[in-house]
N, C-alpha and C positions, 0 to 999 in steps of 0.2 A: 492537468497540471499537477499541482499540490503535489504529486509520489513520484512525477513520469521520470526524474533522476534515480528512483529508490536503487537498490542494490541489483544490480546485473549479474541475473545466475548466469554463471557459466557451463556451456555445453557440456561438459564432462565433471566429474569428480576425478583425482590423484588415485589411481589405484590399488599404489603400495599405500600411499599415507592416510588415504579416507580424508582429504581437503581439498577444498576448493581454493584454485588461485586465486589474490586479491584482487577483485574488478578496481579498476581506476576510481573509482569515488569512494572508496577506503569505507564502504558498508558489506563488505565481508562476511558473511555466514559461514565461517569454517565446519566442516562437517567432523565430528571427532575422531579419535582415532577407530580402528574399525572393531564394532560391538561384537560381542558374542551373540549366539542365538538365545541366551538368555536374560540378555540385558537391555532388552528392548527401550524397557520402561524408564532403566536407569539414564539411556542415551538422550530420550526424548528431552526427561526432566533434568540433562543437564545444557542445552537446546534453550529449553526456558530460561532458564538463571542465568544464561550466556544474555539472554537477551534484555531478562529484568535489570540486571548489572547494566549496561550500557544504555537503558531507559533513563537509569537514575543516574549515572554518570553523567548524563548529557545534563543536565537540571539548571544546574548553576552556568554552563554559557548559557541557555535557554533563559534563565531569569535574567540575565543583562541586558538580554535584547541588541544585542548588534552582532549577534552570527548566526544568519540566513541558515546555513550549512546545519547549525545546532539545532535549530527549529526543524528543519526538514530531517535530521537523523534520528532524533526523538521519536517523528512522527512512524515514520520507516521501521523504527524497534516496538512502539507499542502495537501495529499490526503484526507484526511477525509475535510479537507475544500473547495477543490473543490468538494470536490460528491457532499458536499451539496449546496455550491453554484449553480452546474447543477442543482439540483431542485427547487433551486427556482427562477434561472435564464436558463429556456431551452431554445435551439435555436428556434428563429433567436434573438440573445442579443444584447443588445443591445452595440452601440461602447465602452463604459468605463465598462461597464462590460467583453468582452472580451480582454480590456487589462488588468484589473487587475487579471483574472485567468490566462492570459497566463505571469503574473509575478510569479504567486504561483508554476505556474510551471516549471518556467527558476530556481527561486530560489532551487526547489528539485532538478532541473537536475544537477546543477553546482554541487551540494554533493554526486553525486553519483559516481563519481572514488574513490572518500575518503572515501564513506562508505563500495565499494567493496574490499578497501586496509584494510579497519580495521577491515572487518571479515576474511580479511586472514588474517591477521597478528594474529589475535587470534586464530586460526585453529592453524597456525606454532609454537605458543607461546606453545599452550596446552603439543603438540608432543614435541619439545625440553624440556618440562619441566617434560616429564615420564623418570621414571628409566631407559628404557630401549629404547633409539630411533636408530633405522634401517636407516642407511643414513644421519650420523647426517650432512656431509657436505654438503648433497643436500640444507637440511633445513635453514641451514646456510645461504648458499645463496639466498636462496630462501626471507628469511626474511628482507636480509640487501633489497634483491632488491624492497621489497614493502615499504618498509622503504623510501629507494630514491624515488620511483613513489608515496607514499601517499604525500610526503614533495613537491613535482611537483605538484598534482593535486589541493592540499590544497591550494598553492598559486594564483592558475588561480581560484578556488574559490572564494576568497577574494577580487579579483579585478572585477568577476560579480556579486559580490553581495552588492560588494559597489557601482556599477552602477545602482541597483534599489531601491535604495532612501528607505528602509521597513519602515522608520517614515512618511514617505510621504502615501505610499501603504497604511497601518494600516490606517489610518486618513481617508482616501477614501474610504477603502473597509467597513470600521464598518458604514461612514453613509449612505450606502446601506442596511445593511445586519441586523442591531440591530434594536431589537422589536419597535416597531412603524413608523418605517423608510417606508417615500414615494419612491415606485417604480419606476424608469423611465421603465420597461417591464412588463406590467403585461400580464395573458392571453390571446390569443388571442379572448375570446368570452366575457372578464369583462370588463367594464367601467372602465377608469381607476381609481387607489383607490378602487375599491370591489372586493377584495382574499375574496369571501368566501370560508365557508367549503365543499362546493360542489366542486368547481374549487382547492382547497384541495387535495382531495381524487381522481379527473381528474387526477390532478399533479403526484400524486404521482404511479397513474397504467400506465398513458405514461411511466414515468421515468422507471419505473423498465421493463415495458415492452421491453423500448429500451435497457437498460442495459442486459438485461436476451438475448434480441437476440444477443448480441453483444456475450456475455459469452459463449451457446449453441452452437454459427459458430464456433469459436475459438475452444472448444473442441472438437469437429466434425473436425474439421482440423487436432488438433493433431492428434486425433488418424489415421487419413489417411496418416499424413504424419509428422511423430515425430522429426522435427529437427529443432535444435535448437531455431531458431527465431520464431518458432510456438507453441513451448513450455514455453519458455517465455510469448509470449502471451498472451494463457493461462494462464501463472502464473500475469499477467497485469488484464484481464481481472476478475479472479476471486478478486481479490482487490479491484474492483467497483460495483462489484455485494456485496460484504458483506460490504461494508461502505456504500452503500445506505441501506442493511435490518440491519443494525446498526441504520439509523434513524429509521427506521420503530419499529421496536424492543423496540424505546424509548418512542413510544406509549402504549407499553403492547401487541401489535396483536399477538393470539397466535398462537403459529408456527415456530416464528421469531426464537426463543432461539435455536430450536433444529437446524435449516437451519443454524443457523449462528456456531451452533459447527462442524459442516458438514465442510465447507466451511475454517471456522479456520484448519481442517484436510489437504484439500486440498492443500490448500496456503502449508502448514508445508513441504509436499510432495512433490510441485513444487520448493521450498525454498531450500529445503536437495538438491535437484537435481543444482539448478541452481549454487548452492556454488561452486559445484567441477566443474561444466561448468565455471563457472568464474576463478575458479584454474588452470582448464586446458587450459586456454587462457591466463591467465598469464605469466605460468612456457614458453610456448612456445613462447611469446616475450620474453623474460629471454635471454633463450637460442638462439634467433636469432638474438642476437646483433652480429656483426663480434669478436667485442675486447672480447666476451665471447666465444665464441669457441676457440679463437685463445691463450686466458689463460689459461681455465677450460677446456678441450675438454674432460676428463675424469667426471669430475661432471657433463657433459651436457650430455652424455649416460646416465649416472646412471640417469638424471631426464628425457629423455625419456623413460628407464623404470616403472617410476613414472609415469607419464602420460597413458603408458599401463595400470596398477594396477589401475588407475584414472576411463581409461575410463571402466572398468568393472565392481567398483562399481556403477557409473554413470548409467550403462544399469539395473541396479537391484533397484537403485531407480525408473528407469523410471518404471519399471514392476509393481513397488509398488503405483504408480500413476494411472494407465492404469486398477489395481485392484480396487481403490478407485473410478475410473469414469466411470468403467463397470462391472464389480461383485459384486456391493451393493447396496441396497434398495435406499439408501440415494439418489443419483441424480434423481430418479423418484417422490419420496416423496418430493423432493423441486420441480421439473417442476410443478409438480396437485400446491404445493401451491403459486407459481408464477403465476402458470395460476387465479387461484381462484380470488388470490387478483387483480390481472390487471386484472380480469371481473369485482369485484366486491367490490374495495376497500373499499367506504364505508359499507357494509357491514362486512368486516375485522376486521375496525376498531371500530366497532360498540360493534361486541364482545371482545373487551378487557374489 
C-alpha cells in the first residue's frame, strides 16, 4: 500500500528533450535536459534539489492534515531523495551526511500510520458509496474506527515532525547536494574536489550493483518463504531498485524505460497485496479491543468473516506476483541489463 500510487515511470524517455511525460498522478520526475559527458555530477545534484524542493514544498498541506495526496507525495519525494542521495553519498558517509538521511527518513516514517489510514479509508469510502454494499455495518465501523486511529497517528506526526527543524534540514541538506557544492566524501580513489566522469559511471555500477543484490536476495526469499514481512520486503526493495534506474533513465541509457515499466508492474502487484495485508491487520485490532466485542460481538463475526474473504483475495494477488517474478521474460531481461551496465556503465551511458 503506503507508495503503490507513487510516480509511474514511463517506458521511454523524450529523445530530443531528455523528459519524461507527466504520469497522471502529477509525481513527475522530469529528466533534465540532456547532460554533457561531463556533467554527470552536476545532473544527478540537480535530481536532488528537484526533489528536496518539492519534499518541502509539500510541508505545509502536509501539516494541515486533510490532503491524503500531500501525505503520500512527501512520502514519494523523500524516497527518491535518499536514493539519490545514497549515490552520491555511499557508505562509509560521512557524520552530517548520515544525519540528514536519517531525518528524510524519520520524516516518511512518522507518515506512514496516516498514509496506511487514508488508503483505507478510501477503500471503505468507495464500498459505502456503491449501490449495493454487503455488510453495510461491518463498513461502518470499520471506517469510524480508521477515522479515530488516522486522527491518533496524525497527531504523534505532528509532534515528530516539529522535532526536526525541515527549515533547518532544507538549509543543510541543499548545501551539500546543489550543483557546485563541495563535498565533505568524495570517492574513495579521487583527490578530494575531482568527481570525474569516470568515478561517475564507478558510482553509479557499485550503486546499482548493491542495490540489485539487495532486490535479487529479497525475491529469492519471498518466493521461499512468502510471508508477510518478506513480502513487503520485497515490495521495499523493489522501490530502490526503480528510483535509482529512475536516475539513470534521466540520462537516456537505453533499456532504462522498458526495466522501469517492469518494475512500476511489480511494485503495483506488491502494492494491491500489501493494502488488504494492512486491512487485515486492521480490522483485527478493531475487533480485539475488549469494549468491542463486548458491544458489537455480532459485527465482530460478521468481520471475521470479512477477513476470511480478505485473506483469499490476498492469496490470488500473491499468485499474480509470483507470476510476474517467475513466468515472464521481464526479470531476466532486466538481470542481463543490470548486469551489463555494472560491468560496463560507462559504456551504457555512452550509448544514449
Amino acid at each position: 500500500m503506503d507508495e503503490t500510487n507513487e510516480f509511474i515511470a514511463p517506458p521511454t524517455m523524450h529523445p530530443a528533450s531528455g523528459e519524461f511525460p507527466a504520469p497522471s498522478d502529477g509525481n513527475a520526475l522530469p529528466g533534465p535536459a540532456a547532460p554533457t559527458r561531463r556533467d554527470e555530477w552536476s545532473t544527478v545534484r540537480r535530481l536532488a534539489v528537484k526533489q528536496l524542493n518539492r519534499f518541502m514544498m509539500l510541508e505545509p498541506k502536509v501539516l494541515r492534515g486533510d490532503d491524503p495526496d500531500a501525505i503520500h507525495d512527501m512520502r514519494v519525494a523523500s524516497r527518491r531523495l535518499q536514493q539519490i542521495l545514497d549515490l552520491l553519498y555511499p557508505k562509509p558517509r560521512a557524520r552530517d551526511i548520515r544525519m540528514l538521511r536519517r531525518k528524510i527518513r524519520r520524516s516518511r516514517l512518522c507518515l506512514s500510520e496516516v498514509r496506511n489510514c487514508d488508503v483505507m479509508l478510501e477503500r471503505v469510502d468507495k464500498q459505502l458509496a456503491a449501490k449495493r454494499v454487503s455488510r453495510r455495518e461491518i463498513r461502518l465501523a470499520l471506517r469510524g474506527y480508521l477515522r479515530d486511529r488516522r486522527a491518533q497517528s496524525f497527531e504523534k506526526a505532528l509532534r515528530k515532525l516539529g522535532k526536526t527543524n525541515l527549515a533547518a534540514f532544507y538549509l543543510e541538506l541543499r548545501s551539500f547536494i546543489r550543483p557546485g557544492a563541495s563535498a565533505p566524501h568524495t570517492h574513495r580513489d579521487a583527490p578530494a574536489g575531482e568527481l570525474t566522469s569516470d568515478i561517475f559511471f564507478q558510482r553509479v555500477g557499485e550503486s546499482l550493483g548493491q542495490v540489485w543484490q539487495g532486490f535479487e536476495s529479497q525475491l529469492a526469499l519471498s518466493h521461499a518463504d512468502p510471508q508477510p514481512p518478506v513480502l513487503h520486503g520485497a515490495r521495499i526493495a523493489t522501490k530502490q531498485l526503480r528510483y535509482l534506474i529512475e536516475v539513470i533513465a534521466a540520462f537516456d541509457v537505453p533499456g532504462a524505460g522498458d526495466n522501469l515499466r517492469w518494475l512500476r508492474l511489480l511494485q503495483r502487484r506488491l502494492g494491491e497485496w500489501h493494502d488488504l495485508e494492512v486491512l487485515e491487520q486492521m480490522m483485527i485490532e478493531m475487533v480485539a479491543r475488549p469494549e468491542f466485542l463486548r458491544e458489537r460481538l455480532e459485527t465482530a463475526v460478521g468481520v471475521e468473516k470479512l477477513i476470511a474473504r480478505n485473506r483469499a483475495v490476498k492469496k490470488k494477488m500473491q499468485d499474480a506476483y509470483f507470476r510476474t517474478t517467475l513466468d515472464s521474460p521481464e526479470p531476466q531481461r532486466l538481470k542481463d541489463w543490470v548486469g551489463y551496465l555494472v560491468s560496463s556503465p560507462s559504456t551504457a551511458f555512452a550509448a544514449a
